[in-house]
SEZAPA-721705 format. One line per field, with one value per residue (C-alpha): x negated, y negated, z. Coordinates in steps of 0.25 Angstrom, whole numbers, plus 2048, in hexadecimal, padded with zeros to 3 digits. Layout:
! residues N
east <- c(X,...)
north <- c(Y,...)
up <- c(Z,...)
! end
This chain:
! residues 380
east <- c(79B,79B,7A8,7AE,7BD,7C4,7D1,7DB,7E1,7E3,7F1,7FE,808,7FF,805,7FC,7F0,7E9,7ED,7E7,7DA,7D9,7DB,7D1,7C6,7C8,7C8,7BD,7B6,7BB,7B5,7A6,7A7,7A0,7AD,7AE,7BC,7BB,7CA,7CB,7D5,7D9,7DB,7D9,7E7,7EB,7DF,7E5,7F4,7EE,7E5,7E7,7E1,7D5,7D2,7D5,7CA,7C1,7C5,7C0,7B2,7B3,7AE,7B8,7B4,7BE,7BF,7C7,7D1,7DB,7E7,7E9,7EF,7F0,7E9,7DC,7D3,7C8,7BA,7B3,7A5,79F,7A4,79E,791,795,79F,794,78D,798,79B,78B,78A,797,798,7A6,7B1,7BF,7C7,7D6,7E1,7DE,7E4,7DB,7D2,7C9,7C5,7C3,7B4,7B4,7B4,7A8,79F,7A2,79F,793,78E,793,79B,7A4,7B2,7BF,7CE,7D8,7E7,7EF,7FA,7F8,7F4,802,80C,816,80C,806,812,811,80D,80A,807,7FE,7F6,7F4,7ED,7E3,7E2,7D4,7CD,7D7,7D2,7C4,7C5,7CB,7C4,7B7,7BA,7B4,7C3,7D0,7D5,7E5,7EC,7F5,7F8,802,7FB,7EE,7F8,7FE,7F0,7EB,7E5,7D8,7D6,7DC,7CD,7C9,7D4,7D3,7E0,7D9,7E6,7EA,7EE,7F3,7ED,7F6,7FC,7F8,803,813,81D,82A,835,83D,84D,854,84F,84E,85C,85D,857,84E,848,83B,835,826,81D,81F,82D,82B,833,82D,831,83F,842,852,852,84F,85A,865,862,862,870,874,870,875,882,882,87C,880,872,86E,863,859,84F,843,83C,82E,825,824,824,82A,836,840,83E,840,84C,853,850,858,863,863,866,86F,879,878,87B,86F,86A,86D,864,859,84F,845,838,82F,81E,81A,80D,807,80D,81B,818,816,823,82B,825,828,836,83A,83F,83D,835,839,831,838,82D,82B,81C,814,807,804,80F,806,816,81A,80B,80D,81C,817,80C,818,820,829,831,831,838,832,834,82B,824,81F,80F,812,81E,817,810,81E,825,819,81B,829,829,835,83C,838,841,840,849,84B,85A,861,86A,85D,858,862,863,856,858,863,85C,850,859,863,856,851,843,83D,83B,832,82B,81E,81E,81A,812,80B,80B,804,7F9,7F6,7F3,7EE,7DF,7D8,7D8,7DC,7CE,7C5,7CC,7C8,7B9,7B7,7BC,7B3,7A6,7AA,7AB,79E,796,794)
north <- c(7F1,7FE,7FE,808,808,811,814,81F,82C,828,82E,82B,82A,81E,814,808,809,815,80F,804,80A,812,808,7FE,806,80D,7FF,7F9,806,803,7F6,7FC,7FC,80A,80D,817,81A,820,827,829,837,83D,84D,855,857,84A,848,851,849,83C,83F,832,82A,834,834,825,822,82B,826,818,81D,81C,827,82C,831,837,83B,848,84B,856,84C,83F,834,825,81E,824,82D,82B,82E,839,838,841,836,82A,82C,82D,822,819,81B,81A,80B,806,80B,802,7F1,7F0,7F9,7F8,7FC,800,7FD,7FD,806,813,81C,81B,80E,810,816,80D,7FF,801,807,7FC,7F1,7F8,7F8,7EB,7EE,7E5,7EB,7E7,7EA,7EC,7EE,7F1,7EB,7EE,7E0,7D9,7D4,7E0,7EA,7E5,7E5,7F6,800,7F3,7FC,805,7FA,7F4,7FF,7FC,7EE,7EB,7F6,7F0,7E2,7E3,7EC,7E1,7D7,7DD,7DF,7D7,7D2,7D8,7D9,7D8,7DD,7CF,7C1,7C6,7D0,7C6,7BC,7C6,7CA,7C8,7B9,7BE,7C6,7BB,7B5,7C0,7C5,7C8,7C9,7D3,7D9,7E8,7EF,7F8,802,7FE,807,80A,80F,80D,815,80E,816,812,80D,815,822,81B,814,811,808,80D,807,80B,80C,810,813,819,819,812,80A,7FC,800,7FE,805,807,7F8,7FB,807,7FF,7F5,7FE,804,7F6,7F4,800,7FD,7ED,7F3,7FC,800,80E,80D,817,814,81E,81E,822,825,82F,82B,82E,839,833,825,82C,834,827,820,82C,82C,81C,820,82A,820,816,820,81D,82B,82F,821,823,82D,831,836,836,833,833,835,82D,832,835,823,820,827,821,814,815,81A,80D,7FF,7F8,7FA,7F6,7F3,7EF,7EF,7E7,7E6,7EB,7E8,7E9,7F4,7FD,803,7F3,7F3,800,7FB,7ED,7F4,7FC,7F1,7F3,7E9,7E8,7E5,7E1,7DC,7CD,7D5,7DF,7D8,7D9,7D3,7C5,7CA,7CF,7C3,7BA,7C3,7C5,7D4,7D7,7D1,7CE,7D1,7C5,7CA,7D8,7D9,7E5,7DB,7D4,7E2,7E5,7D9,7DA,7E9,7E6,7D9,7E1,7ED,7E4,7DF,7ED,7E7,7E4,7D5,7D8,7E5,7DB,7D3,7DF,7E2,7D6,7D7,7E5,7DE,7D5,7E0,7EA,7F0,7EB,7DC,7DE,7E8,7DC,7D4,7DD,7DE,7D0,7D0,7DA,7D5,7C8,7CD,7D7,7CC,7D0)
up <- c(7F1,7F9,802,80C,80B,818,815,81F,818,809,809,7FE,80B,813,80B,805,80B,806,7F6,7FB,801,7F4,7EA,7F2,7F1,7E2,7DC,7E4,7DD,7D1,7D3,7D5,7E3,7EB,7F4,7FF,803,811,814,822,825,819,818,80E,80A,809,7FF,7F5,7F9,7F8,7EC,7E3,7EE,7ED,7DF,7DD,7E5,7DF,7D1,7D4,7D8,7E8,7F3,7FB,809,812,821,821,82A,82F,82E,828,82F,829,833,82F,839,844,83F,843,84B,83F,834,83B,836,827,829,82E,820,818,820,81F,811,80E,80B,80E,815,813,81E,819,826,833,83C,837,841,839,83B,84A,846,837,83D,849,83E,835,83E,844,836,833,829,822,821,81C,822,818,821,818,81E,82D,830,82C,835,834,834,841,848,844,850,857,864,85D,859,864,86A,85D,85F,865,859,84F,851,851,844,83C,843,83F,831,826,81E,820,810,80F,803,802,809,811,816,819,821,82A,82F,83E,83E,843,834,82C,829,823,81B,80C,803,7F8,7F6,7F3,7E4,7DB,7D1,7C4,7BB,7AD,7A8,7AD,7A6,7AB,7AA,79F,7A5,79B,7A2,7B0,7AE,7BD,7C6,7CE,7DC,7E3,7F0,7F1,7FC,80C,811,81F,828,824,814,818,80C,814,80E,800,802,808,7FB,7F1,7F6,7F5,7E7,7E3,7E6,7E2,7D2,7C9,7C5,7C7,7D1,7D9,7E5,7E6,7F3,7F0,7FE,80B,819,826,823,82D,824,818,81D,823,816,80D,818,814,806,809,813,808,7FD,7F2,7F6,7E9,7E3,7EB,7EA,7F7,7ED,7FA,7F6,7E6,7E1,7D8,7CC,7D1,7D6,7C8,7C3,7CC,7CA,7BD,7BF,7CA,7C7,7D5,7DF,7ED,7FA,807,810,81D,81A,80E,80D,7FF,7FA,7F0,7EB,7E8,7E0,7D8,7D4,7CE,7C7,7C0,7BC,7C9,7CF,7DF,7E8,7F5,802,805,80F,805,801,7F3,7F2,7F0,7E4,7DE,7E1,7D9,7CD,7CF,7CE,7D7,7E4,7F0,7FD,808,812,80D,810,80A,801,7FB,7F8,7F0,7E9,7E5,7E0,7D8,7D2,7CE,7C9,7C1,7B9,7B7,7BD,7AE,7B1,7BD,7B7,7B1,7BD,7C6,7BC,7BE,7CE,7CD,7C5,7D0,7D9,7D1,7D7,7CC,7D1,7DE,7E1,7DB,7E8,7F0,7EB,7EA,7FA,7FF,7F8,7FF,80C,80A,802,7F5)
! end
C-alpha cells in the first residue's frame, strides 16, 4: 500500500501523539508498505532537538516531507497557496491517508483536497474524542464545530487506540470505529539496577507535568507512605511543562517535607530514560484520562510495576496480567496503600507479568492490526 500519514510538529514535549505518529508509520514501513510522513510545522531547530523522531523514521525506509516553518506550535500549521499543488500530488499518489488528531491547521486545506480526489482517509484522535477531553476548551470548540463534524464524518474509519477509547466516541462515528490499538518499540536489552547498589525504593513519574496528571496526588501519598514505612524511598518526577505547575508542584514537596525524597529531573532523553528506568521500582500514573500512557508502556516493557488510576487506558491490561494496582477512587489513603504494598514486595512478583503486558502491545503485533485494518478499509 502507499499511505500518506500527516502528523503536526514531531516534538519530544507534545506528549503521545508524535511517538505515536512515528511509530505508526516506521513499522507499516517495516512491513513493506511506501509511506510518506507529511510533518506539518516543524523548524529547523527543533529538527535537531527532536532528532530521534527524524532518524527513526528514516531507519524504517519511509520519506519524510516537511512544511517549514518560522515557529512551531502543536496544532500544526495553515498550508501555504504555493504547497497546494505539491500536496495534491502527494494525496492522488496515495491509497490511504492517516490523519493523526484533529484540531490541526493543517487539516483545514487536507480534508477538501482529499474529498475532491476522493480519497479515503482515516482519523486517529488520539484521545480527543473521549468524554473528558471533549469537555476540554469546550468554547473554543464550538467555534470549530460545523468543520469539525464534516471532517470526521467524511472520513473513511476513525481507528481508536483501545475499548474505552472506542465507547466514549460521538454516536454518529461509532459505526465506523476500529480498536487497532497503539504500541511500544521493546527493549533489547534491561539492565536493572541491582538492590544492593540501589538499596532504596524508588517511585517514578514519566511524562508532562499538567493539571489532569494530578501528580499533587501521588505527592500527597508518597509523604504518607513515607511516613507509615520504614523503607528508604525516592519519587523522581520525570517531564516539563508549565513552570508555574512545576513550581506549585516543588512548593508541594517542600510543605510536606519529602523535598529531600523527591527529585524534579525536568525532560530526559532517550538514554538518560533508560537509566532511570533501570534505576526505578514503581511507576505511578494518577491521570484523570490517558489515552494510552506510552510512560505506563515503556515501564511494563522494563519489568516495571504500575500504578495507575482506572481512567488510565492501560490500566485494563495491567490488571489482566496483574502487573500492578489499579486506583478506583484514587483517594490519597488508597494511594498509599498501594505504594506501600508494592514497595513491601520489592515488586519482583510483578516484574514478569509487566513483562508480559508489554508483549501485548509491542509494534510488532500491534502494526500487523493496523495493516490488516487499512487494506480492509482501502480493498486490498
Amino acid at each position: 500500500m502507499r499511505i500518506l500519514s500527516v502528523t503536526g510538529p514531531l516534538h519530544r514535549e507534545f506528549g503521545g501523539p508524535p511517538v505515536a505518529a512515528t511509530g505508526i508509520s516506521t513499522n507499516l514501513a517495516n512491513l513493506g508498505n511506501h509511506v510518506v510522513v507529511l510533518i506539518c510545522g516543524q523548524t529547523r531547530e527543533d529538527i535537531d532537538i527532536n532528532s530521534t523522531f527524524f532518524e527513526k523514521i528514516k531507519g524504517s525506509g519511509a520519506e519524510i516531507r516537511i512544511l517549514m516553518r518560522g515557529k512551531i506550535s502543536r496544532f500544526g500549521t495553515f498550508i501555504r497557496i504555493s504547497e497546494i499543488r505539491n500536496l495534491s500530488k502527494i494525496i492522488r499518489n496515495s491509497d490511504v491517508i492517516i490523519l493523526h488528531q484533529i484540531f490541526q491547521f493543517q487539516f483545514v486545506s487536507i480534508v477538501p483536497i482529499l474529498i475532491f480526489f476522493n480519497k479515503p482517509y482515516i482519523v486517529m484522535p488520539h484521545g480527543t474524542l473521549t468524554t473528558y477531553q471533549r469537555k476540554q476548551h469546550s468554547i473554543r470548540k464550538s467555534f470549530f464545530f460545523l468543520f469539525t463534524y464534516t471532517f470526521l464524518k467524511f472520513a473513511s474509519a476513525i481507528f481508536v487506540a483501545h475499548k474505552q477509547e472506542k465507547i466514549q466516541l460521538p454516536t454518529y462515528l461509532k459505526a465506523k470505529a476500529f480498536e487497532v490499538g497503539l504500541g511500544i518499540d521493546l527493549p533489547t536489552d534491561i539492565n536493572r539496577i541491582p538492590k544492593h547498589v540501589n538499596k532504596s525504593f524508588q517511585l517514578l513519574y514519566l511524562g508532562r507535568i499538567t493539571k489532569k496528571k494530578r501528580l499533587e496526588i501521588a505527592l500527597e501519598a508518597f509523604a504518607l507512605a513515607a511516613e507509615k514505612t520504614k523503607i528508604e524511598t525516592r519519587f523522581i518526577v520525570c517531564g516539563s511543562g508549565e513552570e508555574s505547575e512545576v513550581q506549585a508542584l516543588k512548593e508541594l514537596a517542600k510543605k510536606l517535607k519529602i523535598d529531600a525524597r523527591v527529585e524534579f529531573r525536568g525532560w530526559v532523553d532517550s538514554s538518560e530514560k533508560a537509566q532511570v528506568l533501570a534505576e526505578s521500582d514503581c511507576f505511578i500514573l494518577t491521570s484523570e484520562d490517558e489515552n494510552f500512557a506510552i510512560a505506563t508502556a515503556e515501564a511494563l516493557a522494563h519489568g516495571i510495576p504500575c500504578i495507575l488510576s482506572s481512567k488510565v487506558a492501560l490500566a485494563a491490561l495491567v490488571e489482566e496480567f496483574d502487573a500492578g494496582i489499579i486506583l478506583k477512587h484514587m483517594e490519597i489513603n488508597e494511594v498509599c496503600e498501594a505504594i506501600i504494598r508494592i514497595s513491601l514486595s520489592g515488586g519482583e512478583n510483578y516484574r514478569k507479568s509487566a513483562y508480559e503486558a508489554a508483549m501485548e502491545i509491542s509494534w510488532e503485533s500491534v502494526s500487523k492490526k493496523w495493516e490488516k485494518c487499512l487494506k480492509v478499509i482501502v480493498g486490498f
